[in-house]
GUFI-382631 format. One record per residue (C-alpha): chain; x, y, z. Coordinates in steps of 0.001 Angstrom, whole numbers, plus 500000, padded with zeros to 6 digits. Each point is the difference from the previous one (the first is absolute). Last residue first. Layout:
<atoms>
   mol       xx       yy       zz
     A        X        Y        Z
...
</atoms>
This chain:
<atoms>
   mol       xx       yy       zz
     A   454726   512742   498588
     A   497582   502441   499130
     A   500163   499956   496319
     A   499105   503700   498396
     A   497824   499775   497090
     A   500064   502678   497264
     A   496667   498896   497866
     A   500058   500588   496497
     A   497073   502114   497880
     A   498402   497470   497055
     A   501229   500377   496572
     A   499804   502059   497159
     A   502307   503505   499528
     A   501638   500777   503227
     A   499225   498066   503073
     A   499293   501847   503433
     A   501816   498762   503189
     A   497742   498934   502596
     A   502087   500339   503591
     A   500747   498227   503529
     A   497856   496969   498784
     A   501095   497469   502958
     A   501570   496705   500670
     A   500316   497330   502661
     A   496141   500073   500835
     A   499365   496890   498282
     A   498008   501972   497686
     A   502610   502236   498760
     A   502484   496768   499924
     A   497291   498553   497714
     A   500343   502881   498038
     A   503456   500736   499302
     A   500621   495871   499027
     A   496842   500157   497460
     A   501866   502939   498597
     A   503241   499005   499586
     A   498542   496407   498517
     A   498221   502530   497529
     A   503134   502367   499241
     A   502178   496466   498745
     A   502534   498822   502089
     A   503505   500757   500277
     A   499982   500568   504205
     A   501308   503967   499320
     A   498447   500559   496701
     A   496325   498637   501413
     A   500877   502478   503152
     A   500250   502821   497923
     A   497428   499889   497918
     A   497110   498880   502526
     A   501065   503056   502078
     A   502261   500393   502720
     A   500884   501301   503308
     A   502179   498029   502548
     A   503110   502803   499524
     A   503431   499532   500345
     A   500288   498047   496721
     A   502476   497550   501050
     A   498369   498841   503185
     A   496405   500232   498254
     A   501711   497498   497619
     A   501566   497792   503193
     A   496005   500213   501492
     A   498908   499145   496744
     A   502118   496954   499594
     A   499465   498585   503821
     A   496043   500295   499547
     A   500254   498366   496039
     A   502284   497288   501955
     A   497397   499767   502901
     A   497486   499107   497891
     A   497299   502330   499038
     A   496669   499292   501944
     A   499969   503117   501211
     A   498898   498975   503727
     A   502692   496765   500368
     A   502651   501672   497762
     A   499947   503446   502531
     A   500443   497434   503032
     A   502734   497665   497909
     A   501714   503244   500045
     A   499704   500870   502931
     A   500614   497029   501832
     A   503746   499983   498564
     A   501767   496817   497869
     A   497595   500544   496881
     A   502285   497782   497336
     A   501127   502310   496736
     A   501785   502296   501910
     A   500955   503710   498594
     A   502575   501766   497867
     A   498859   502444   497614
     A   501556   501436   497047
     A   497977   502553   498166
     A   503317   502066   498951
     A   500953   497394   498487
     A   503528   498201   500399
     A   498593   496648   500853
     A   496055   499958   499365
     A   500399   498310   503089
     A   500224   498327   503099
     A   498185   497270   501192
     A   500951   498881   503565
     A   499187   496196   500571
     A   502712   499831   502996
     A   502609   498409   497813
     A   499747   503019   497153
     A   497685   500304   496958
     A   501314   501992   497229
     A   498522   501656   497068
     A   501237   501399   496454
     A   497482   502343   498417
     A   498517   497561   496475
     A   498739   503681   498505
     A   496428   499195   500112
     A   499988   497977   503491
     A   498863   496449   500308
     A   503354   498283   498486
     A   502058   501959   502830
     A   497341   498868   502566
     A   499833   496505   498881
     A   503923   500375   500351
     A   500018   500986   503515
     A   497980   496671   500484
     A   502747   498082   498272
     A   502734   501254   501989
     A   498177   499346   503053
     A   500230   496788   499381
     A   503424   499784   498452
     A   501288   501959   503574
     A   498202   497182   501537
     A   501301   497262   498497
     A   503506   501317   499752
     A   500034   500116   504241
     A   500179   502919   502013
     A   497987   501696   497383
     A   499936   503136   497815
     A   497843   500185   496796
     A   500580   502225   497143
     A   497478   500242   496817
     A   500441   501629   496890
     A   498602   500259   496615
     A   501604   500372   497004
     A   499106   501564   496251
     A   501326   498464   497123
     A   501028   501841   496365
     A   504473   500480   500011
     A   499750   503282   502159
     A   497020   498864   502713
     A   503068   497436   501310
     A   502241   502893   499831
     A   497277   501988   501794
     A   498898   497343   502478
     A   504014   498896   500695
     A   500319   503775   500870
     A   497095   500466   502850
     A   501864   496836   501289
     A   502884   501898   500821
     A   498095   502559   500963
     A   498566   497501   502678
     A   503436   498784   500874
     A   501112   502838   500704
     A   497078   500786   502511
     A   500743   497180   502061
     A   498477   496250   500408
     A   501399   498025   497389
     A   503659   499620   501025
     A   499140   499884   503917
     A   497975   497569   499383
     A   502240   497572   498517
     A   499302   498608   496671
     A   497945   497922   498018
     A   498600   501188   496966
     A   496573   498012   497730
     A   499546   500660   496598
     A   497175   499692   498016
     A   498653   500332   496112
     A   501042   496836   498509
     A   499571   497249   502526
     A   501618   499984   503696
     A   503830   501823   499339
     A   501880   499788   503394
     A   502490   502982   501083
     A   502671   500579   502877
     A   500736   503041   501764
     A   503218   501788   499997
     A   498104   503550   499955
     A   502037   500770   496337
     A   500442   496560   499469
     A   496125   499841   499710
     A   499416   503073   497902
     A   502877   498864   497337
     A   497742   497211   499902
     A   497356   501464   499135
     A   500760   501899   497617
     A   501712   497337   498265
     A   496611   497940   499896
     A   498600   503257   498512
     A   502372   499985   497513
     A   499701   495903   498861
     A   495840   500513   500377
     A   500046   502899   497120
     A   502035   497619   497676
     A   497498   497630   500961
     A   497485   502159   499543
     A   501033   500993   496514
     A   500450   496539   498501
     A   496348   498860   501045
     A   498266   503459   499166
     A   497882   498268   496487
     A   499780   497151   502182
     A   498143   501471   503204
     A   501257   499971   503436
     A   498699   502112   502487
     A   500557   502068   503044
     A   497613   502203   501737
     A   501545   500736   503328
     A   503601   497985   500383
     A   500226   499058   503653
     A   502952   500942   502502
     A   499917   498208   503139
     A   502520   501492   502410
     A   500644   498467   503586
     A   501727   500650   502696
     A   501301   497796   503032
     A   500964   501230   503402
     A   503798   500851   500451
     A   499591   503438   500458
     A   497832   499469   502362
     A   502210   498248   501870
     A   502540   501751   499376
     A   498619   502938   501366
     A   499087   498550   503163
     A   503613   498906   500289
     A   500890   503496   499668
     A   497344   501537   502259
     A   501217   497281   502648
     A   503489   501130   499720
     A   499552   504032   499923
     A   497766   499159   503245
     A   503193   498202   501674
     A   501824   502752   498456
     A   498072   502988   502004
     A   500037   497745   503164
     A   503788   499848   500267
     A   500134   503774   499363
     A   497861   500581   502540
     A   502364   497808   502431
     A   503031   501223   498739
     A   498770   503736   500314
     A   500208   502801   497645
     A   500658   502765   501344
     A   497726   503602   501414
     A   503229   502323   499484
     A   500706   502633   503134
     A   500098   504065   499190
     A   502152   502372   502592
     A   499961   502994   497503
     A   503229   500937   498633
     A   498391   501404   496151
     A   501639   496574   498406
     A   498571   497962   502309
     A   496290   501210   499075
     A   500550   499631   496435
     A   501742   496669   500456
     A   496954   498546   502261
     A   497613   501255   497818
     A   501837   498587   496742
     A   499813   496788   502010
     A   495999   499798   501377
     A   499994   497872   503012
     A   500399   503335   501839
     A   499898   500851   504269
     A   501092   503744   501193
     A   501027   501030   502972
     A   499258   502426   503249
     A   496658   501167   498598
     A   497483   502928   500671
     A   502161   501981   499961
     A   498985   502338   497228
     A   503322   499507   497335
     A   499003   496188   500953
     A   496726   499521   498602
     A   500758   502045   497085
     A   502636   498169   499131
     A   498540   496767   500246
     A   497039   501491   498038
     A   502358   501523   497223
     A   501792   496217   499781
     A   496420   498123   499722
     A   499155   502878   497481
     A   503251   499505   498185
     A   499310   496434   499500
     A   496937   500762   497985
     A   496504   499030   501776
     A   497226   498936   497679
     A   501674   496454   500544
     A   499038   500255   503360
     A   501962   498631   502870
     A   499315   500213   503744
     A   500610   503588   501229
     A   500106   499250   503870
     A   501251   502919   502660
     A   500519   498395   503818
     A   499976   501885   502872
     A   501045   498989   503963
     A   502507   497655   498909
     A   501731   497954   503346
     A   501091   497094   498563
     A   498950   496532   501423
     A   499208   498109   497149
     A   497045   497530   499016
     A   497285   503016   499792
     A   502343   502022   497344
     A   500141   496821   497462
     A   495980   499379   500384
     A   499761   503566   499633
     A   501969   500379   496719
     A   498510   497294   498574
     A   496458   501125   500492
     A   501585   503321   498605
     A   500826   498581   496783
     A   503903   500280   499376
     A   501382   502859   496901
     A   500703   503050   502267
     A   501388   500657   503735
     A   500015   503480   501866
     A   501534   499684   503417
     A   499597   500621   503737
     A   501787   499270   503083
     A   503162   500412   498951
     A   503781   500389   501600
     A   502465   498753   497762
     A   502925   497992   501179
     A   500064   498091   496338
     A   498931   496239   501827
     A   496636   501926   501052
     A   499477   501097   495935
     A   501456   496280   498909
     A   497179   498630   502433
     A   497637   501846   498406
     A   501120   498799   496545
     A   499705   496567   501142
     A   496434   500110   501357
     A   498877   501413   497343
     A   501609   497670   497196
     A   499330   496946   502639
     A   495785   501226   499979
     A   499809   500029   496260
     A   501386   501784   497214
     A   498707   498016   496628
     A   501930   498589   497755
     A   498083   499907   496479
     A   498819   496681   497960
     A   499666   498753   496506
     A   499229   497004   497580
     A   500485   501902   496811
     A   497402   501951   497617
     A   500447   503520   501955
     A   497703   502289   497770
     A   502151   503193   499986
     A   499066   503417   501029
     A   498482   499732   503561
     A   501414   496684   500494
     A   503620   501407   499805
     A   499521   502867   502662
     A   498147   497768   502062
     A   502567   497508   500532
     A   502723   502452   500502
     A   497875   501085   502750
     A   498861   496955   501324
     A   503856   499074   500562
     A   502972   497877   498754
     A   498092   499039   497033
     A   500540   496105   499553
     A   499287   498569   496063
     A   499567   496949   498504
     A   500964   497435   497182
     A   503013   502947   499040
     A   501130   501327   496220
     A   497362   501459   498455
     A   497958   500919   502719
     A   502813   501896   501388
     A   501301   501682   496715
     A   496200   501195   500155
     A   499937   501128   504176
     A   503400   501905   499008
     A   498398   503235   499376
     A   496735   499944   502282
     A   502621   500479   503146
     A   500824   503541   499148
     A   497356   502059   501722
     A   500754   497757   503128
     A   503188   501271   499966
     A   503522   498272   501078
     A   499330   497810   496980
     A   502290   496539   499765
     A   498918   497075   498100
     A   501608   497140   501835
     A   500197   496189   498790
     A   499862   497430   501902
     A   500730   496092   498788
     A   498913   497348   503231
     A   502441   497043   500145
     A   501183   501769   503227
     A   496600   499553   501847
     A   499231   501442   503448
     A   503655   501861   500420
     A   499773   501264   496346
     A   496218   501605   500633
     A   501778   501786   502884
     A   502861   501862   498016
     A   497296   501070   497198
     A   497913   500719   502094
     A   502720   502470   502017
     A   501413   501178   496713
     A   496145   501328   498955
     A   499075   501998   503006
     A   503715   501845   499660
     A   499728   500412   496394
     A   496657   501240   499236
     A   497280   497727   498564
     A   499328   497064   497408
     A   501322   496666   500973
     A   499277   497693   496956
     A   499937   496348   501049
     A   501295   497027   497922
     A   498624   496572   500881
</atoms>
């Protein structure tokens, strides 16, 4: 396992250091930023090149999730009751006389459970636990400030460019470490989120691939199977491309094994976007299913079913079905939804058992409304968003209107012929 330390020097040494004594077969790398501002710059090169990731502190932490979407097994250090309890006891050790102090980053439960179990005699006690809509040189200002009117003796930081800041102007500051025994816990998590990881990654995925609308005919015979010889080496190149393996069942389908963690990501998606339009390019349209399993009977089953739904939309959409029955798709669409195909909750099955609907057509509107932020439709709208035709839309609004579950909120006026639409607002 290689880990990815990302943080400021000091924090990141000492894990480093530790990590070595509990496992020495263990490969670390450290991405150094003294700033929290400049964490989010290595977190890429980090991703690319570790299996998981340790930030030495919620702060660095935060800084990176708020503009990067962290895609590795990860944990932060937190400051606990041994970082507090160390630095104060580093402050008596120093010969300085305090009995109050300004401290930043820790939660203030923590803080008092730390501050009950010693026997220090601190009459005051300033908290700023951490924000990310605070900028380091606020927490340093507010230190400052704290101190400039008296009403501290020291200063407590588990934030490093605070700490340097601070020492740097001759103020008595103290650094909030990184304890062994924190640290200990943070890669014991890393650990089981890795082999978590794994494991899912190591599930089974499925791609079935069916030819819409092809035929033979004599007077084509020579052309098709000219045709069928590139779009076999489409394929193909597709399925060494995710590493997968493929089995050709008749003329117009093709089934893909692979790991899950190959098949189940947004690259692969446009990757499969692509092998449509080549395959589109040379006269045969595709439709796609993907089933995930923990076993290949399973992930083909639900393979399958996602491609019923593929087959049974106008533009073939690609489809997956994951191990928990989770349908998710059109893939890539803006009307993507993702939503559970058995009724698992009381509510639902509740809202199935008065509409009459079942509790998939409950769970898919519910995932819709979810998308479209708003529970108010007309016949129109929701026949486009379940594919069905305006009439079973229709049927569907109104016996939810008389079930109670529904109600007309508006009548829109028609222009030209027709009769006036309904707006009906769902009320669950």
């Amino acid at each position: 396992m290689k880990i990815g330390v990302v943080g400021p020097l000091d924090s990141s040494k000492k894990i480093k250091e530790y990590l070595n004594e509990i496992d020495n077969d263990l490969e670390i790398k450290l991405y150094i930023r003294e700033k929290l501002v400049d964490a989010p710059e290595v977190i890429v090169d980090c991703e690319n090149e570790c299996d998981g990731i340790i930030f030495t502190g919620c702060g660095v932490y935060e800084s990176v999730r708020a503009k990067h979407k962290i895609n590795l097994p990860n944990v932060f250090v937190s400051r606990g009751n041994a970082s507090i309890v160390k630095a104060l006891w580093q402050i008596k050790n120093s010969n300085i006389n305090f009995n109050k102090f300004s401290i930043d980053v820790v939660d203030n439960e923590i803080l008092s459970d730390a501050l009950y179990e010693i026997d220090f005699d601190i009459n005051n006690v300033y908290s700023m636990p951490y924000s990310n809509d605070i900028s380091e040189m606020d927490y340093a200002k507010w230190h400052i400030d704290l101190f400039e009117s008296k009403k501290t003796d020291v200063m407590l930081t588990g934030l490093a460019n605070v700490y340097n800041c601070l020492k740097s102007k001759g103020y008595p500051v103290f650094r909030l470490e990184a304890t062994r025994p924190l640290i200990r816990v943070s890669y014991n998590e890393l650990k089981s989120k890795y082999e978590l990881n794994k494991a899912k990654h190591s599930q089974i995925g499925v791609e079935i691939l069916s030819l819409v609308d092809y035929k033979e005919s004599m007077d084509k015979y020579y052309s098709n199977m000219i045709k069928r010889c590139d779009l076999d080496k489409i394929i193909v190149e597709y399925v060494r491309d995710i590493q997968g393996s493929v089995f050709n069942f008749g003329r117009d389908e093709y089934i893909i094994f692979a790991h899950k963690g190959a098949i189940e990501n947004d690259i692969n998606y446009n990757k499969l976007f692509s092998l449509k339009n080549k395959i589109k390019s040379i006269g045969f349209s595709l439709a796609v299913g993907i089933g995930i399993g923990n076993t290949s009977y399973q992930a083909e089953t639900n393979g399958y079913k996602a491609l019923k739904r593929s087959l049974d939309s106008s533009d073939f959409d690609i489809y997956l079905i994951d191990e928990n029955k989770f349908l998710k798709g059109p893939l890539g669409l803006d009307s993507e939804i993702n939503y559970s195909l058995i009724a698992s909750d009381e509510y639902t099955i509740d809202i199935s058992k008065k509409s009459g609907l079942s509790c998939e057509s409950i769970s898919k509107i519910i995932a819709i409304s979810n998308t479209r932020q708003s529970k108010i439709y007309d016949t129109k709208e929701l026949a486009t968003h379940l594919n069905i035709s305006d009439r079973s839309a229709r049927r569907i609004l109104n016996k939810l209107v008389s079930k109670e579950l529904a109600r007309v909120c508006a009548k829109g006026t028609s222009e030209g012929v027709g009769r006036p639409k309904n707006l009906v607002e769902l009320l669950f």
